[in-house]
C-alpha positions in Angstrom: -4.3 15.5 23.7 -6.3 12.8 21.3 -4.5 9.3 20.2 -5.3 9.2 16.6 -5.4 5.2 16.3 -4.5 4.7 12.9 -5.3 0.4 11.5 -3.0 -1.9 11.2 -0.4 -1.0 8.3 -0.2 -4.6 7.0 -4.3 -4.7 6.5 -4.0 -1.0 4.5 -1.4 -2.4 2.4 -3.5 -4.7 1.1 -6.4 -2.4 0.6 -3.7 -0.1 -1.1 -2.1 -2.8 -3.7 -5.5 -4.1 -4.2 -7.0 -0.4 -5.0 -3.8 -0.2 -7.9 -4.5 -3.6 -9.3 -8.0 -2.4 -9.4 -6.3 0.9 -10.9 -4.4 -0.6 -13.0 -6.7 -3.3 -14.6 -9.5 -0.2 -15.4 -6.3 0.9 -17.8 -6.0 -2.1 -19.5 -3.2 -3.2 -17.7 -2.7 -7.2 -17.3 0.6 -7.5 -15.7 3.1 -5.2 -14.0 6.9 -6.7 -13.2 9.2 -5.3 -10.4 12.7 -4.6 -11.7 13.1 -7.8 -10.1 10.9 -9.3 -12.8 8.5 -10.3 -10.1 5.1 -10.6 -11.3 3.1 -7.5 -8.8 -0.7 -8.0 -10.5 -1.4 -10.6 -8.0 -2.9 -10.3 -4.8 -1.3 -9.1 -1.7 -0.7 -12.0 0.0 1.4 -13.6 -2.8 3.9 -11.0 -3.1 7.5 -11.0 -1.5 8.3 -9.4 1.0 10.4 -7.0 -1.1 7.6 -6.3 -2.7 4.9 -5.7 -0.1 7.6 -3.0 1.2 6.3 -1.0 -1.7 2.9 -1.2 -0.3 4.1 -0.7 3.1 6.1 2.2 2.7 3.3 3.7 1.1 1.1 3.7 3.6 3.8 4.6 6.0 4.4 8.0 4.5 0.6 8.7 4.5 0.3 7.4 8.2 3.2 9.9 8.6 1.3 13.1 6.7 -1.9 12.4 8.8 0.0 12.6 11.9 1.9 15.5 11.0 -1.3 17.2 10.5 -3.1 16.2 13.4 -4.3 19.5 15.2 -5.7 17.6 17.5 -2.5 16.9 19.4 
């Protein structure tokens, strides 16, 4: 049986909300508000923490579908 060693979730989410700013700013889009009215274009590291739950989550359920399809376990 192989560990799959996956990297730390809170450096992917960062790599993740900066990928959809990047995203988002090749569509012409300058700002993005949560339904909190929470400005989200901004970098990672100056969102809430409601908001990097987004992020977080995201990378969650992909952490969770690479593990689920691990055949080497």
């Amino acid at each position: 049986m192989t560990l799959l060693r996956l990297p730390d979730i809170e450096l992917v989410s960062a790599a993740v909300h900066a990928a959809w700013m990047t995203s988002k700013k090749d569509q012409g889009v300058e700002s993005r508000k949560s339904e909190d009215d929470e400005e989200l274009m901004v970098p990672y590291e100056q969102l809430s923490e409601k908001a990097k739950e987004l992020d977080r989550s995201t990378v969650r359920a992909v952490y969770a579908a690479i593990l689920s399809t691990d055949t080497n376990r």
